[in-house]
PLY file of the C-alpha trace (Angstrom):
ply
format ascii 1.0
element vertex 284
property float x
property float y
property float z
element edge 283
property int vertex1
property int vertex2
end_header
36.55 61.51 106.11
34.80 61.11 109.02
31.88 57.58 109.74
29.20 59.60 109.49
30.57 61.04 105.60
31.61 57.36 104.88
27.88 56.25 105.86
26.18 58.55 103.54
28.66 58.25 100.54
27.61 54.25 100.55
24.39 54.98 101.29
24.19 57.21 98.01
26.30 54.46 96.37
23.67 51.89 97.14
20.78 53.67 96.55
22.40 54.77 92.88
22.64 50.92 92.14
19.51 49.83 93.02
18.01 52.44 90.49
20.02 51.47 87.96
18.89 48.04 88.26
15.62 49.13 88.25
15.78 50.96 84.86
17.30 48.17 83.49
14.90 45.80 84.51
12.06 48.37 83.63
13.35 48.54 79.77
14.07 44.68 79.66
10.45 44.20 80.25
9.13 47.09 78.34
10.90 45.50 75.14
9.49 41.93 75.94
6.12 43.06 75.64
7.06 45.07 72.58
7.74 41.75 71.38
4.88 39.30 71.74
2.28 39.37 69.00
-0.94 41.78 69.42
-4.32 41.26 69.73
-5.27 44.91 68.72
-7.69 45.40 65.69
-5.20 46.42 63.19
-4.77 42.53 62.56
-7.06 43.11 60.26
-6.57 45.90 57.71
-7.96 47.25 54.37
-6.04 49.17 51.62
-8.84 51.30 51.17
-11.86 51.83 53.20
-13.50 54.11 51.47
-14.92 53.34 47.35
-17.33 54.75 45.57
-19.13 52.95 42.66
-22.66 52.55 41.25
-25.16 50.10 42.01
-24.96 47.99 39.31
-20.97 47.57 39.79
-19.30 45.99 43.07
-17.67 47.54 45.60
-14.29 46.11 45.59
-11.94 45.67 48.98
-8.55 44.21 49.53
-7.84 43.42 53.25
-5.19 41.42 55.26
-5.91 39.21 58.03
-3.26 38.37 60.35
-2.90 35.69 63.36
-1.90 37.63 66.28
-2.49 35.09 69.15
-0.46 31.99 69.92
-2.15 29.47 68.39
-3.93 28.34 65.21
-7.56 30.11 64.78
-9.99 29.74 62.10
-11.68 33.06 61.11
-15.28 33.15 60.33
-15.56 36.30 57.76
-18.96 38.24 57.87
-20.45 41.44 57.10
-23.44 43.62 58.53
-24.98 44.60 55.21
-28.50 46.88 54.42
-31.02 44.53 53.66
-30.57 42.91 50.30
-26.97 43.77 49.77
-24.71 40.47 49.35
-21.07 39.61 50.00
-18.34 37.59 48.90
-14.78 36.99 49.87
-12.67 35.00 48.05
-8.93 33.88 49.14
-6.36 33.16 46.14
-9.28 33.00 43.71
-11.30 30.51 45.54
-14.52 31.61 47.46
-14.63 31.35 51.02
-16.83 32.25 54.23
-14.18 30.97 56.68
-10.17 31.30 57.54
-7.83 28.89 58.73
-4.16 30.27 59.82
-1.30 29.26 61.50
-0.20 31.15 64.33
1.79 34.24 62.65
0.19 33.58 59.57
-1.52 36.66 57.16
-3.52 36.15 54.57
-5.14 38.23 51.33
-8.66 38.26 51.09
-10.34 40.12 48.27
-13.89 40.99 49.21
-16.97 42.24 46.85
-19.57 43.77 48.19
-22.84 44.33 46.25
-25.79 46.78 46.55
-29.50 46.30 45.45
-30.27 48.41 42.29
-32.73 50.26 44.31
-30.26 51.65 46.87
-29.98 55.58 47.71
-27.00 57.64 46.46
-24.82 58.25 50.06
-22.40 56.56 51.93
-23.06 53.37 53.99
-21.09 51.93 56.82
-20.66 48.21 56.96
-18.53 46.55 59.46
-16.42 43.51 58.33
-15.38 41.01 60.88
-13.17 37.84 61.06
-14.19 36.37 64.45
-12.55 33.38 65.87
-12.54 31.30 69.52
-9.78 33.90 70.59
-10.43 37.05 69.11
-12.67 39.00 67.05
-11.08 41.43 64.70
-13.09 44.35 62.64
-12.87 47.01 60.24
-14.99 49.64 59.07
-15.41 49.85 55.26
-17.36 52.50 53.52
-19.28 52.08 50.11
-20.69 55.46 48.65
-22.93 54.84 46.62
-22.87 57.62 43.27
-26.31 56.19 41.20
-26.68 54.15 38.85
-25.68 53.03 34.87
-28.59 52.23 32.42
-29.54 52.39 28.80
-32.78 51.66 26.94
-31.93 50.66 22.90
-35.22 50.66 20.89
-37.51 52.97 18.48
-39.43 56.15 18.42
-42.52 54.52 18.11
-41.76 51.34 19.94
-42.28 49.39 16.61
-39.83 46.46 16.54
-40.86 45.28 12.90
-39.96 45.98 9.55
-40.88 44.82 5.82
-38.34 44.32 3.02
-38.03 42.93 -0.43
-35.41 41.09 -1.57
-32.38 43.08 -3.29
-33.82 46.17 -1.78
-32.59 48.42 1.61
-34.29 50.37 4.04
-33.42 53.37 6.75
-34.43 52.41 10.30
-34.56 54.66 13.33
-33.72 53.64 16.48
-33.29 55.98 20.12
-30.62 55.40 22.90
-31.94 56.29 25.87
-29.89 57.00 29.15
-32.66 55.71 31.74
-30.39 55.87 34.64
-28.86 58.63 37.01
-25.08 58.78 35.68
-23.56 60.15 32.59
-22.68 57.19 29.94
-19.65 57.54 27.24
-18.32 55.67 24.71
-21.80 54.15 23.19
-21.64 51.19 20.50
-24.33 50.12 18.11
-23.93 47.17 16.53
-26.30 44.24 15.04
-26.43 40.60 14.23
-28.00 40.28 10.93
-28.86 36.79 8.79
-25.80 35.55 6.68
-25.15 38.06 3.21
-27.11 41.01 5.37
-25.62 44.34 5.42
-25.85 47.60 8.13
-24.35 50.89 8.28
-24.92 53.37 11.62
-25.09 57.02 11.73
-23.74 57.71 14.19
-21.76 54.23 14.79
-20.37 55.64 18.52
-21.88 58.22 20.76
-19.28 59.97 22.46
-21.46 60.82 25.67
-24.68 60.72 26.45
-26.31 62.54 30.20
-28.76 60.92 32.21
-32.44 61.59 30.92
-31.37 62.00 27.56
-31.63 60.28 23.97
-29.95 60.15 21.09
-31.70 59.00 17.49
-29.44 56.44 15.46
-29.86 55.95 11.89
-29.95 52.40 10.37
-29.03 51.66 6.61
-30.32 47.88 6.61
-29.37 46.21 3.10
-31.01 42.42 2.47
-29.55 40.48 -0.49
-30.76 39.80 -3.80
-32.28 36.16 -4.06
-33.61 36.26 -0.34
-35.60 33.60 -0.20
-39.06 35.42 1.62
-39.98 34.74 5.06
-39.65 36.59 8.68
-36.38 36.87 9.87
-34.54 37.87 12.98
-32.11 41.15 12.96
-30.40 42.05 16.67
-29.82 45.86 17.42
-27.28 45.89 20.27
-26.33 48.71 22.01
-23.05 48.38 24.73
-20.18 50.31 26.73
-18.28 49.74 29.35
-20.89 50.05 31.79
-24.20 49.12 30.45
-25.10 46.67 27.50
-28.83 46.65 25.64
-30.67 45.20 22.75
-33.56 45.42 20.38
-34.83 42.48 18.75
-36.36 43.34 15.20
-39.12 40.80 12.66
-38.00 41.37 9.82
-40.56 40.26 6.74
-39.02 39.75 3.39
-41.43 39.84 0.23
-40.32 38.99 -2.99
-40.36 41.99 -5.36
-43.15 42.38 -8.00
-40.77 42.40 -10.89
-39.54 38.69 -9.62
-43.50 37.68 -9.27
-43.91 38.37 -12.80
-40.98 36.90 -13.86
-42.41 33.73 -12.20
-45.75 34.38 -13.44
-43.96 34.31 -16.96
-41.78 31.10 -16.69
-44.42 29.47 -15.76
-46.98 31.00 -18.97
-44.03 29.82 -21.07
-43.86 26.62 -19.81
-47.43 25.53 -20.14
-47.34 26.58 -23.36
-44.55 24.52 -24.52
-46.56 21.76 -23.12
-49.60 22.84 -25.37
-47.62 23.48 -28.26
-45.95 19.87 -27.46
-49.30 18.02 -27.22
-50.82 19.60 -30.37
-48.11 18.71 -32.63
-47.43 14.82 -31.23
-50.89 14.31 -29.72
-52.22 13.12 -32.82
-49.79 10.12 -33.89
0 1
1 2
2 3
3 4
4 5
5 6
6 7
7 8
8 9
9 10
10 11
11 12
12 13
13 14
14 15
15 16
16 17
17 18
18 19
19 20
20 21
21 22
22 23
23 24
24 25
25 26
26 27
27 28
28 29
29 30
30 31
31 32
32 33
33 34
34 35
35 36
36 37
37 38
38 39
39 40
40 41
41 42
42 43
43 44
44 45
45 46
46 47
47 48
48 49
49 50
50 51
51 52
52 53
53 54
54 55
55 56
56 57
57 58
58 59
59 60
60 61
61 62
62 63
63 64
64 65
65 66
66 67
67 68
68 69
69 70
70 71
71 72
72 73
73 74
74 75
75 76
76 77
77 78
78 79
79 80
80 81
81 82
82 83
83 84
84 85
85 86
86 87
87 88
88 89
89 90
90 91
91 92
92 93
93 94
94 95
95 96
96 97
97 98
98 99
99 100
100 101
101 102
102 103
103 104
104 105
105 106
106 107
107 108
108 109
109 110
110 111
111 112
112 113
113 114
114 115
115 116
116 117
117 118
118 119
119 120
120 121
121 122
122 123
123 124
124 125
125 126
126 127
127 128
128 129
129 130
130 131
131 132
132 133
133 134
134 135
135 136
136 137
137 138
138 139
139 140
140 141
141 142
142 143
143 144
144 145
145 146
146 147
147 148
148 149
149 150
150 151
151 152
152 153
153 154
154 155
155 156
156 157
157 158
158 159
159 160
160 161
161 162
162 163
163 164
164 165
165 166
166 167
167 168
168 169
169 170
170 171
171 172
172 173
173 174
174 175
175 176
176 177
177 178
178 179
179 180
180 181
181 182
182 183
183 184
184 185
185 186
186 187
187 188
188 189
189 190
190 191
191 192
192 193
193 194
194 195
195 196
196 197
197 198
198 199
199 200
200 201
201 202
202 203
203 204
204 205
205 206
206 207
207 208
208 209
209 210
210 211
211 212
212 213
213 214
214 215
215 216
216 217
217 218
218 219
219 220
220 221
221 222
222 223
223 224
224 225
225 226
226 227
227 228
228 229
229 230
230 231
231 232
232 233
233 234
234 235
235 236
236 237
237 238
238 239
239 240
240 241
241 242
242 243
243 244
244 245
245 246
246 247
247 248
248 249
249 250
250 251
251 252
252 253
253 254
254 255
255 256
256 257
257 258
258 259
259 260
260 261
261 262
262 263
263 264
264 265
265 266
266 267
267 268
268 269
269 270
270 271
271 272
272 273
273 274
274 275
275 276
276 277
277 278
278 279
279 280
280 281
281 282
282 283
């Protein structure tokens, strides 16, 4: 081989080498940055970003917040909310509007969001963010907003009193009403009476009821004999799992005319056993 073969065989031989090395040192420090911790956004994550829910129900999140940096931070947690909406976070039960961790460190933070009873079916955009000395770390969270759950409990006429006598029972009416913009199921009516009082519904349970529209309820109310007259207090309540109402009733209890005369006689007979008693022994 002649010098001028030998000089390009090292010279490829070299050159071969030094890339080598440089690949290797190339990877090396490729996998030491893959390494060290991130400061990229997705420190801070949410199971879901996206609920739906009405307006008189909060919008639920679950997020994780993790330390990416090399030292402790403590995390203030806020929100950009539509006016009037209000937040809370809470951390292992306990509420909380700030986060200390450790460097490495994640934490759980459940986070209820709620809107103003007024607020427009759509979807709204709020930002959360845990900001700290180092970093500032933010997630976009979406709460559609589907209506709203309501329900009026009272009667036809809007009368809210009633007249008994004792012993005796009496039918009362009373209308559900779904006053709000979502369909309502499983309706209860139930009452709290006085001690020895007795109801009966027709229909006890309304299966489903749209928005806008009523339903009449028939009351059997049934007062005891030897109710001592008076007004009294009977509670109409009306509940599911979304909505809860009530009607508050007078009731006035009379005695019965039979039980007047009945008096009227006991007493007649008694004042006559005093006059028979003084006529006989009032002259010794």
């Amino acid at each position: 081989m002649s010098q001028k073969n030998l000089l390009k065989t090292n010279f490829r031989q070299v050159f071969s080498t030094i890339s080598l090395a440089a690949a290797l040192l190339t990877g090396a420090k490729a996998n030491g940055q893959k390494q060290q911790p991130s400061t990229a956004s997705s420190a801070l994550n949410a199971k879901l970003i996206n609920i739906e829910s009405a307006t008189n129900e909060p919008f639920r999140f679950s997020l994780t917040l993790h330390n990416t940096t090399f030292s402790r931070q403590l995390y203030e947690l806020k929100a950009e909310l539509p006016v009037g909406w209000q937040m809370s976070s809470r951390v292992d039960g306990s509420t909380v509007t700030s986060l200390n961790l450790e460097v490495g460190q994640s934490r759980e933070i459940a986070l209820e969001i709620t809107a103003t009873s007024n607020a427009k079916v759509g979807k709204y955009i709020i930002p959360f963010k845990a900001v700290s000395p180092a970093q500032t770390l933010s997630v976009a969270l979406e709460a559609v907003v589907k209506g709203n759950y309501a329900a009026i409990i009272a009667t036809p006429s809007g009368r809210l009193s009633e007249e008994l006598t004792s012993g005796s029972h009496k039918d009362i009416e009373l209308e559900v009403r779904n006053s709000g913009t979502l369909p309502l199921q499983n309706l209860e009516v139930t009452s709290q009476l006085p001690s020895g009082w007795e109801t009966s519904f027709e229909p006890a349970k309304i299966e489903k009821l749209e928005a806008g529209k009523t339903r009449r309820v028939k009351v059997l109310l049934k007062v005891p004999d030897k109710t001592i007259a008076g007004d009294y207090a009977a509670t109409f309540n009306l509940a599911s799992n979304n909505v809860s109402s009530q009607a508050a009733f007078r009731i006035f209890i009379k005695t019965s005319l039979l039980s007047g005369w009945i008096g009227v006689l006991v007493i007649l007979v008694a004042l006559g056993c005093v006059y028979a008693l003084i006529r006989k022994y009032g002259r010794r």
